[in-house]
VOLUMZA-338431 format. One line per field, with one value per residue (C-alpha): residue number from 1; residue in three letters; x, y, z. Coordinates in nm, 2 decimals, decimal comma. Last residue first. Layout:
N
i = [NUM;...];
aa = [ALA;...];
east = [X;...];
north = [Y;...];
up = [Z;...];
//
This chain:
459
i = [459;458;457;456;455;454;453;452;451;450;449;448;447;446;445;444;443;442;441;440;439;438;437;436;435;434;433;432;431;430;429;428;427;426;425;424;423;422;421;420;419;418;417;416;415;414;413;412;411;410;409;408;407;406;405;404;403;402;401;400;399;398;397;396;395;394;393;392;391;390;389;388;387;386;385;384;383;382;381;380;379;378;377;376;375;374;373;372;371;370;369;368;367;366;365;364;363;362;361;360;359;358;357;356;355;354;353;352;351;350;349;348;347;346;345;344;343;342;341;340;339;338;337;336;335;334;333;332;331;330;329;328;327;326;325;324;323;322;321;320;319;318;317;316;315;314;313;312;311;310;309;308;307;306;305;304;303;302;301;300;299;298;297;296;295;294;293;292;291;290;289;288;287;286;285;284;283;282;281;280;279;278;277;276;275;274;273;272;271;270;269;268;267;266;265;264;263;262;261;260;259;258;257;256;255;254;253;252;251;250;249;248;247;246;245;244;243;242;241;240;239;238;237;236;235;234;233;232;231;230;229;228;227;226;225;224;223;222;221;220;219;218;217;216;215;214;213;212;211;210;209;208;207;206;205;204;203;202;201;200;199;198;197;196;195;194;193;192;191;190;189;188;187;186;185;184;183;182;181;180;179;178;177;176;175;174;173;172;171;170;169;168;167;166;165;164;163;162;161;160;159;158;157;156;155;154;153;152;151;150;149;148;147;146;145;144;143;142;141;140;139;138;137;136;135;134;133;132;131;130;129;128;127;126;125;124;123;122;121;120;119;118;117;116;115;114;113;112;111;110;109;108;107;106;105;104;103;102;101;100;99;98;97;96;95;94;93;92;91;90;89;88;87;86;85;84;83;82;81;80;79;78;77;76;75;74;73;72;71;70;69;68;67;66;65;64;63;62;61;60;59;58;57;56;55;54;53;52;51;50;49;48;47;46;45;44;43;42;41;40;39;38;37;36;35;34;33;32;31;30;29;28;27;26;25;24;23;22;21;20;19;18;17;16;15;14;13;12;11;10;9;8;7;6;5;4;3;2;1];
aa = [UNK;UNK;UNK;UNK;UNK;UNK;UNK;UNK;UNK;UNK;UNK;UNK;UNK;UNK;UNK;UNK;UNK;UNK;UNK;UNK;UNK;UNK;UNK;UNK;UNK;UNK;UNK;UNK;UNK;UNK;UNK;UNK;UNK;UNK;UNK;UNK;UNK;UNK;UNK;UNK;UNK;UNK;UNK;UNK;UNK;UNK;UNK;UNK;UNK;UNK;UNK;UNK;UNK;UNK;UNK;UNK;UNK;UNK;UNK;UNK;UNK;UNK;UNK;UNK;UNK;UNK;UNK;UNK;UNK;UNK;UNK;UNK;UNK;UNK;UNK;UNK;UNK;UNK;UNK;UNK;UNK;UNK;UNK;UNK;UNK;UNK;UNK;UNK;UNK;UNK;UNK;UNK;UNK;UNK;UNK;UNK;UNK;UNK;UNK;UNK;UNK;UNK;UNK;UNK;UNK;UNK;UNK;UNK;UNK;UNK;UNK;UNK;UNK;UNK;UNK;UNK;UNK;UNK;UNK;UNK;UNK;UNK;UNK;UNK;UNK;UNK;UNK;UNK;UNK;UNK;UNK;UNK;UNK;UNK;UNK;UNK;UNK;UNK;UNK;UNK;UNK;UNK;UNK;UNK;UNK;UNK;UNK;UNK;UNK;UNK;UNK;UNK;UNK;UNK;UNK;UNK;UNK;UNK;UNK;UNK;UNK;UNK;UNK;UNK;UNK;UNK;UNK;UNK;UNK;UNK;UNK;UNK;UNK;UNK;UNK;UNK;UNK;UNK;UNK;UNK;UNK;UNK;UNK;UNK;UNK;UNK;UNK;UNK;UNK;UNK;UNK;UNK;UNK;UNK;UNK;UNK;UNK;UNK;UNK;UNK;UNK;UNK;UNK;UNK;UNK;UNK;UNK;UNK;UNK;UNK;UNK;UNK;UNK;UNK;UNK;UNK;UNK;UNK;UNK;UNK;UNK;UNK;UNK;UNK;UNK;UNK;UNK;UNK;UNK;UNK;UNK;UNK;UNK;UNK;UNK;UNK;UNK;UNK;UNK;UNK;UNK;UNK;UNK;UNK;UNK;UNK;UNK;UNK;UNK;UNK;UNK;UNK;UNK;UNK;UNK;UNK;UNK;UNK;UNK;UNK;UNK;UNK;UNK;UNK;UNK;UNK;UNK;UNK;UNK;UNK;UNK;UNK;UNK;UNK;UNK;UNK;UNK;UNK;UNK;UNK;UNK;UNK;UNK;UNK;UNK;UNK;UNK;UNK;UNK;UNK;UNK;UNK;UNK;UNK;UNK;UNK;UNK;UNK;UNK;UNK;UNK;UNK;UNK;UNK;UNK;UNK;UNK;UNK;UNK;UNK;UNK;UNK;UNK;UNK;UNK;UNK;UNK;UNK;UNK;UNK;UNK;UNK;UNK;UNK;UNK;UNK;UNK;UNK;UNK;UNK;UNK;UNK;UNK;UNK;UNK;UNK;UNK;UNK;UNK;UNK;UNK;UNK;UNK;UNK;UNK;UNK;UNK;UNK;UNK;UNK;UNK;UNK;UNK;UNK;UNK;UNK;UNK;UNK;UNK;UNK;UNK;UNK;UNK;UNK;UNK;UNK;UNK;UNK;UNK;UNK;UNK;UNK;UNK;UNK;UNK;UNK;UNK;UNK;UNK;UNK;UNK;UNK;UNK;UNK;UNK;UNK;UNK;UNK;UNK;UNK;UNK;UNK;UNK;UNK;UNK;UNK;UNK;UNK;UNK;UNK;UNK;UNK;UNK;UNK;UNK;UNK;UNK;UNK;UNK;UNK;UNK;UNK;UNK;UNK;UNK;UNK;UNK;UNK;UNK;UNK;UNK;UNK;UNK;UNK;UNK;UNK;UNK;UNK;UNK;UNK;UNK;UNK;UNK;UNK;UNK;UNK;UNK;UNK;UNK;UNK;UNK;UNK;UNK;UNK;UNK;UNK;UNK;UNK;UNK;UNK;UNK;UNK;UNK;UNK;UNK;UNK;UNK;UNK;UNK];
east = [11,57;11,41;11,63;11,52;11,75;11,52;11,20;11,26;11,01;11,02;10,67;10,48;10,57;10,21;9,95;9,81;9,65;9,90;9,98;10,05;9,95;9,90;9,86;9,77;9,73;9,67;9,71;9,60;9,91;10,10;9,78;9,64;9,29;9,11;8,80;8,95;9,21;9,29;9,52;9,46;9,66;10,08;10,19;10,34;10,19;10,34;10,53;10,82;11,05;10,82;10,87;10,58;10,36;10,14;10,33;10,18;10,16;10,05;9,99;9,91;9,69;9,67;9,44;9,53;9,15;9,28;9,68;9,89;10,18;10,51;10,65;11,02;11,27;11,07;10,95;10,89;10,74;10,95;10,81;11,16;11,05;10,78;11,04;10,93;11,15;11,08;10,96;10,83;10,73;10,57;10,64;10,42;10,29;10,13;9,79;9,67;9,46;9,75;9,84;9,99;10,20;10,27;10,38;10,46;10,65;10,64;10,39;10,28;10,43;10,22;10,15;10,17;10,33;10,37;10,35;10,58;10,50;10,23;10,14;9,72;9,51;9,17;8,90;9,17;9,13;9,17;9,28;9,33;9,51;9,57;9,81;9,85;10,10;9,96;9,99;9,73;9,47;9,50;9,19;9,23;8,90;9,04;9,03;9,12;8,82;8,92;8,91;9,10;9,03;9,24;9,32;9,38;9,51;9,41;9,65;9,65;9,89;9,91;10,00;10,09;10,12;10,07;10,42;10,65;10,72;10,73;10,96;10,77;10,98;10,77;10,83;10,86;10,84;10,81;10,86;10,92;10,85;10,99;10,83;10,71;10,42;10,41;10,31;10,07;9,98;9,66;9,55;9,77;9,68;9,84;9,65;9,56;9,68;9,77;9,62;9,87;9,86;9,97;10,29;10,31;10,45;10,58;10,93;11,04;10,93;11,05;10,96;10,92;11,16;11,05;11,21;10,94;10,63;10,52;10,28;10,31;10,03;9,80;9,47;9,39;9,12;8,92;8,69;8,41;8,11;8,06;8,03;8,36;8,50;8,54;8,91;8,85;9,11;8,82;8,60;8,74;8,85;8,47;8,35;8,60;8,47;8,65;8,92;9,09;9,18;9,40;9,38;9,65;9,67;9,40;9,19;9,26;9,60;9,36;9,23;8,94;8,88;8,63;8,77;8,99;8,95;9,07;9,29;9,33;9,61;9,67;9,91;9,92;10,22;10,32;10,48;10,67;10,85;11,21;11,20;11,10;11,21;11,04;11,11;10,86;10,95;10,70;10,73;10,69;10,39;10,23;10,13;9,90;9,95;10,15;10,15;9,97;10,02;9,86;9,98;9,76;9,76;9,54;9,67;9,70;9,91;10,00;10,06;10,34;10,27;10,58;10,34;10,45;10,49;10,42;10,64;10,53;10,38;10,48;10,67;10,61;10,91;10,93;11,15;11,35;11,72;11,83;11,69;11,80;11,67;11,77;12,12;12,20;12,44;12,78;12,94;13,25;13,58;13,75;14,01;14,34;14,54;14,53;14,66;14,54;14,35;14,39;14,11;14,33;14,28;13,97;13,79;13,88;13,78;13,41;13,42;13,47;13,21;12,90;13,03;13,08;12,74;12,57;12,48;12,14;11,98;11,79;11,77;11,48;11,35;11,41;11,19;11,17;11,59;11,59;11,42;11,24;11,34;11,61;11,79;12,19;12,19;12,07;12,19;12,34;12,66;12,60;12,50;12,74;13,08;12,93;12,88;13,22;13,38;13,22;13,53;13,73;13,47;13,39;13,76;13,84;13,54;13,15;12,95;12,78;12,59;12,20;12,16;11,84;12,06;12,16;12,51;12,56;12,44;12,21;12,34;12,68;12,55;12,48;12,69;12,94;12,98;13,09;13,31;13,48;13,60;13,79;14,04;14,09;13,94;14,22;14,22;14,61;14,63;14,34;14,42;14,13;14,11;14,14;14,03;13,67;13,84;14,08;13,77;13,59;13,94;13,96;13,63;13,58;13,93;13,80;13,45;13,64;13,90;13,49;13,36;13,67;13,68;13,32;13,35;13,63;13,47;13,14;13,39];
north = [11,49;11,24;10,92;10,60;10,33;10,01;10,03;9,94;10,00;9,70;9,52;9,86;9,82;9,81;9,99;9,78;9,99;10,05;9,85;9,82;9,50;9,39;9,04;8,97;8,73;8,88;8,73;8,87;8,89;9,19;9,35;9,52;9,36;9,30;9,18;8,97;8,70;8,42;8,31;7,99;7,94;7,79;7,77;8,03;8,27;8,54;8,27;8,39;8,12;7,92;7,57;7,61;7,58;7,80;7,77;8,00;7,90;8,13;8,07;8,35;8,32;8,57;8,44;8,58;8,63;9,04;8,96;9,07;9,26;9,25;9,61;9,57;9,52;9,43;9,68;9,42;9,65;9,49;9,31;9,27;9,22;8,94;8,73;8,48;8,18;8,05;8,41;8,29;8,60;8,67;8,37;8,38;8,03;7,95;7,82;8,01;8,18;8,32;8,17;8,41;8,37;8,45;8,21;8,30;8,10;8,06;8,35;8,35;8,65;8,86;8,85;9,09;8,98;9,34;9,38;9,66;9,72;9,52;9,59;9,54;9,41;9,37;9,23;9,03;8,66;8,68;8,40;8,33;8,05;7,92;7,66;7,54;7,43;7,33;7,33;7,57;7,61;7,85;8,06;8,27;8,11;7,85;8,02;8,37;8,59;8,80;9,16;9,23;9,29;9,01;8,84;8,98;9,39;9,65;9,95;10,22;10,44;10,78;10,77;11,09;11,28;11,67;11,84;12,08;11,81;11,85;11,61;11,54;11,43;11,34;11,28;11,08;11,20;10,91;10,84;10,61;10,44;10,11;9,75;9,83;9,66;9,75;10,09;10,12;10,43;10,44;10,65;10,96;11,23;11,45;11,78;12,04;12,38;12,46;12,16;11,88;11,66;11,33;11,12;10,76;10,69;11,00;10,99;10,63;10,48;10,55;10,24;10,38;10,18;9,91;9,75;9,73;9,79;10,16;10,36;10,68;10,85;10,57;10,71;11,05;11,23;11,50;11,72;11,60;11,84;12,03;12,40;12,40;12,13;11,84;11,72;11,85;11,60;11,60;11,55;11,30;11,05;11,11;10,98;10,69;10,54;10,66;10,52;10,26;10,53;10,73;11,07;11,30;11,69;11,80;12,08;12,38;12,42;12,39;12,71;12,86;12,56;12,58;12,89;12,74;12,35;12,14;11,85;11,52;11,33;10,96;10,80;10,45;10,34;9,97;9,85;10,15;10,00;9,97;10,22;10,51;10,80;10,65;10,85;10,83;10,96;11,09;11,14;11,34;11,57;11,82;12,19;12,40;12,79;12,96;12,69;12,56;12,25;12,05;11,74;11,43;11,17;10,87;10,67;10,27;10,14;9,78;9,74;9,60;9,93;10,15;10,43;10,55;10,96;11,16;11,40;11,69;11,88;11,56;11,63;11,77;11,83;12,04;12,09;11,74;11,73;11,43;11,07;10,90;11,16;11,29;11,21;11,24;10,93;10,92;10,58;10,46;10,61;10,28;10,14;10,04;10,31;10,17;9,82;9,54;9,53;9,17;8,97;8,66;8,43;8,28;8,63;8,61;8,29;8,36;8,70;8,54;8,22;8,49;8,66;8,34;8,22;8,55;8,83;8,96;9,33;9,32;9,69;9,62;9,29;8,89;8,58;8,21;8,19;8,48;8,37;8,68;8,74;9,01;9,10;9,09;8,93;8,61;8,45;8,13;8,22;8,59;8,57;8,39;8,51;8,90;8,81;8,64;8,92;9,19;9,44;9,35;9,57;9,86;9,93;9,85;10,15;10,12;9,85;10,11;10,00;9,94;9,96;10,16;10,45;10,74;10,71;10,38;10,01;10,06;10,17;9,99;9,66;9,53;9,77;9,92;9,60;9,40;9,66;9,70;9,29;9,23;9,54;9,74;9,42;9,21;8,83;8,74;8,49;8,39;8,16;8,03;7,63;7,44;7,08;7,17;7,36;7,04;6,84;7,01;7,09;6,72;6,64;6,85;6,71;6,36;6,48;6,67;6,35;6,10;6,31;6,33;5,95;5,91;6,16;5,93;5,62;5,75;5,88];
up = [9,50;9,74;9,63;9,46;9,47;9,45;9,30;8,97;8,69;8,46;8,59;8,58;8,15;8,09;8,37;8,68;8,92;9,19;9,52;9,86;10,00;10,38;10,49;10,83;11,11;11,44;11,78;12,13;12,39;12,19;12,25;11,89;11,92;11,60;11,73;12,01;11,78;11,96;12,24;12,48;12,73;12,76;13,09;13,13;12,92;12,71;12,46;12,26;12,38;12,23;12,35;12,64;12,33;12,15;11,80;11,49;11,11;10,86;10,51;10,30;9,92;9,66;9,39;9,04;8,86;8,72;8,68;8,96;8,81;9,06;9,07;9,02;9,34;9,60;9,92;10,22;10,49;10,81;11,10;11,31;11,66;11,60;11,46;11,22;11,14;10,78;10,62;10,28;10,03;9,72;9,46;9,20;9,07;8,71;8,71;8,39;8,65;8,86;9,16;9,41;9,70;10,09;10,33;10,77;11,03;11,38;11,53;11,89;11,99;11,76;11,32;11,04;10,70;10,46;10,10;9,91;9,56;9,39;9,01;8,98;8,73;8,82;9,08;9,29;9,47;9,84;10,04;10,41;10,57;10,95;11,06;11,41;11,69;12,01;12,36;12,41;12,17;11,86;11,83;11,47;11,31;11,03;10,76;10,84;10,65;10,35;10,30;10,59;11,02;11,04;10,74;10,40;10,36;10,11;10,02;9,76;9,62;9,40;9,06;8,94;9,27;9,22;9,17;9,34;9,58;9,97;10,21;10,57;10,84;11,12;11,48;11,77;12,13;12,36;12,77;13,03;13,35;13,43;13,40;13,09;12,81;12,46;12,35;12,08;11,90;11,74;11,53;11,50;11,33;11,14;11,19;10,93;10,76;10,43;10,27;10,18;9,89;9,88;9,74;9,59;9,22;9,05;9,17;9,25;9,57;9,98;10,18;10,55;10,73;10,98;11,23;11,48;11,27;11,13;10,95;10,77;10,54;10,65;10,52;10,39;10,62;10,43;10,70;10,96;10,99;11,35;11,20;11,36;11,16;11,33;11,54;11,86;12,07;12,31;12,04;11,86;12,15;12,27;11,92;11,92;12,27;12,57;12,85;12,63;12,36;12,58;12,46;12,30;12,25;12,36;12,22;12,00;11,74;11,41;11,54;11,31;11,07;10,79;10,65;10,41;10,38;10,69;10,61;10,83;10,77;10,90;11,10;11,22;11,50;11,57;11,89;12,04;12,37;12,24;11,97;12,14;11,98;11,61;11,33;11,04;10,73;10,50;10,13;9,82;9,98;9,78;9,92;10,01;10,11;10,44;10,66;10,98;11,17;11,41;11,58;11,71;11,94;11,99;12,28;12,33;12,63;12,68;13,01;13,28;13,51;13,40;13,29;12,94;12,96;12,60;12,55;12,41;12,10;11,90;11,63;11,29;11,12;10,73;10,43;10,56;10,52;10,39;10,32;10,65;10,90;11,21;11,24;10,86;10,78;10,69;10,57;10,71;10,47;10,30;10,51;10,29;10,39;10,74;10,62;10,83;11,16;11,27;11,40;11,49;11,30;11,44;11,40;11,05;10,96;11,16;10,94;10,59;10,66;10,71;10,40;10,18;10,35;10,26;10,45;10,53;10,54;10,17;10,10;9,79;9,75;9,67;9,65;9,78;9,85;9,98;10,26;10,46;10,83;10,78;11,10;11,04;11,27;11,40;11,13;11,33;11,25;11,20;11,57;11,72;11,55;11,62;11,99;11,97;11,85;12,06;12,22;11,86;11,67;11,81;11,83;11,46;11,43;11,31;11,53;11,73;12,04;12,09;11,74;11,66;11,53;11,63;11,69;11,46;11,51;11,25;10,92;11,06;11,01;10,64;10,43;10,63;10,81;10,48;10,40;10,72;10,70;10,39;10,38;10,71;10,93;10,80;10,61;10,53;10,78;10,74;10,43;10,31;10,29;9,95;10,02;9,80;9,53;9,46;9,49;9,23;8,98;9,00;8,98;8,67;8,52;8,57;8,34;8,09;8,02;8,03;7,77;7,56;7,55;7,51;7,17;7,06;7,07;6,90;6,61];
//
């Protein structure tokens, strides 16, 4: 019986190897790989919802004839993952609207291209996707934009103005969601809004004073009066906090119904503190704008937000000063009062930045994986939404790992040669350093961690 079983062991264990090898020598056929078929689906999904009129593609990638004018381009940087842009591993943790394509995918188009990029069938093209021009969730019940443009001074400088933008409706409302829409995408660093609400009466004319003020030239109480912001018996009204901020390449994370939301007074300013425009050779201009999506309902469980690092909860360990010609690691830890379900965490960092670790050990000494970005890219700094709420048990630590590279090899690098770069106080320059976590969270209730956060939709 023993002989038998060894003989059956080692007949399944041939034909493994076999059937192994015989999968490993097998080679695609190209030949019969088209764009129509194999190829538009994969670029529907992971390319076309930015490289699209209107989108923050700098050409479309959406027809045959899009296609075939860029094939080694595309070859090159799917190749060497480039693009699609997603900077998190997905091999460390996973989240809602990954952008990346895997090596089957990746290997599909390069065996393409080098057969020949043929079209294929037209009746087997599937329709592109249709997106709203001015706003990826629909059509918004109301905009705010900024009263004008605002004019960038081509002088090589970072630029930091407080703006604002009035409103005035007919009663109060609730807010589902905001939507952010950058106009300037290539010079708009990070943006942080925030709404102010004036009680009835307490406001004559929400619409008086200026409408933006460079930070840099006046101290915060001069910013506030010239933009007029008190009450008119002088008293400050209700600001809510970080309504809508943004990153380059990021998309407001939109949760299910119930979780997030604000309300909204009938008349009030959202206000923008700051807005940071990165350094330009040319002259230029910005008018961004909001897109603001009412519910008939009070939020049930509204959000909060805490970040570690710079200007956090917890301290960088070491000091952020990273000397020049050098490559350092800096960590900060924060260790959390109660039980909390995380939704969307964001890694912050400048030019400087290599790599970036996020992850949790809970007191029972088990491991949770939050995020590991291997190559960071300051231009792609996305709000990482995940999948399920992740519950943070009250004692879990929540550590980040940060490493940055101040060497001439950093192709990133603002100096030449290399100089020291630190944090300043919590200086937003692209040629300061930062080193932040941010969470976005909800107070812990049972069942959090089987609420998906993927796929929710305004209505």
């Amino acid at each position: 019986m023993k002989k038998f079983s060894v003989v059956i062991i080692l007949t399944i264990a041939v034909a493994l190897s076999v059937n192994f090898l015989g999968c490993k020598n097998t080679k695609r056929d190209t030949s019969k790989i088209t764009f129509n078929e194999q190829i538009a689906p994969i670029l529907y999904k992971d390319c076309t919802p930015c490289h699209r009129v209107g989108g923050s593609g700098l050409f479309p990638l959406v027809t045959y004839d899009d296609i075939v004018k860029r094939l080694q381009m595309i070859r090159y940087v799917t190749e060497k993952k480039i693009m699609p842009p997603w900077p998190a591993d997905p091999s460390y943790s996973h989240f809602s609207n990954e952008l990346y394509l895997s090596d089957d995918e990746i290997e599909l188009i390069k065996d393409w291209i080098n057969g020949g990029a043929k079209q294929g069938d037209p009746k087997l093209l599937q329709p592109p996707p249709i997106f709203p021009l001015e706003s990826k969730y629909g059509k918004p019940d109301l905009v705010l934009k900024m009263t004008k443009p605002y004019y960038i001074k081509g002088n090589n400088q970072d630029h930091f103005i407080v703006f604002k933008i009035p409103y005035q409706m007919e009663k109060d409302t609730f807010i589902r969601f905001i939507e952010f829409v950058p106009d300037n995408r290539k010079l708009l660093h990070h943006m942080n809004g925030h709404l102010i609400q004036y009680k009835p009466g307490a406001k004559k004319d929400v619409f008086k004073g200026e409408d933006y003020v460079d930070e840099e030239l006046f101290n915060a109480k001069e910013v506030h009066e010239k933009l007029d912001l008190a009450n008119d018996d002088g008293s400050y009204p209700m600001l809510t906090p970080s309504i809508a901020d943004y990153l380059p390449g990021v998309t407001t994370p939109l949760y299910p119904a119930g979780i997030g939301g604000y309300r909204m007074a009938k008349q009030g300013v959202l206000y923008i503190n700051d807005m940071h425009y990165g350094p330009s050779p040319v002259d230029d201009s910005d008018q961004s704008y909001f897109n603001i999506f009412f519910d008939t309902k009070p939020p049930k469980r509204p959000v909060a937000e805490f970040q570690m690092g710079t200007l956090g909860i917890s301290p960088v360990v070491p000091p952020l000063v990273i000397p020049p010609n050098t490559i350092k690691t800096f960590h900060t830890q924060a260790t959390m009062p109660e039980d909390i379900s995380i939704l969307t965490i964001n890694p912050h960092m400048h030019l400087l930045g290599k790599s970036f670790l996020a992850y949790a050990i809970k007191p029972n000494g088990d491991t949770i994986h939050l995020i590991k970005i291997n190559s960071w890219d300051f231009h792609w700094q996305y709000f990482y939404t995940f999948k399920k709420m992740v519950k943070i048990p009250k004692g879990t630590t929540i550590h980040a790992i940060g490493t940055y590279d101040n060497t001439s090899d950093n192709p990133n690098n603002p100096f030449s040669p290399p100089r020291t770069v630190q944090e300043h106080g919590g200086s937003m320059r692209t040629t300061d350093e930062m080193f932040q976590l941010i969470v976005t969270y909800i107070p812990y209730k049972p069942g959090d961690e089987n609420i998906r956060l993927d796929g929710a939709s305004i209505r």
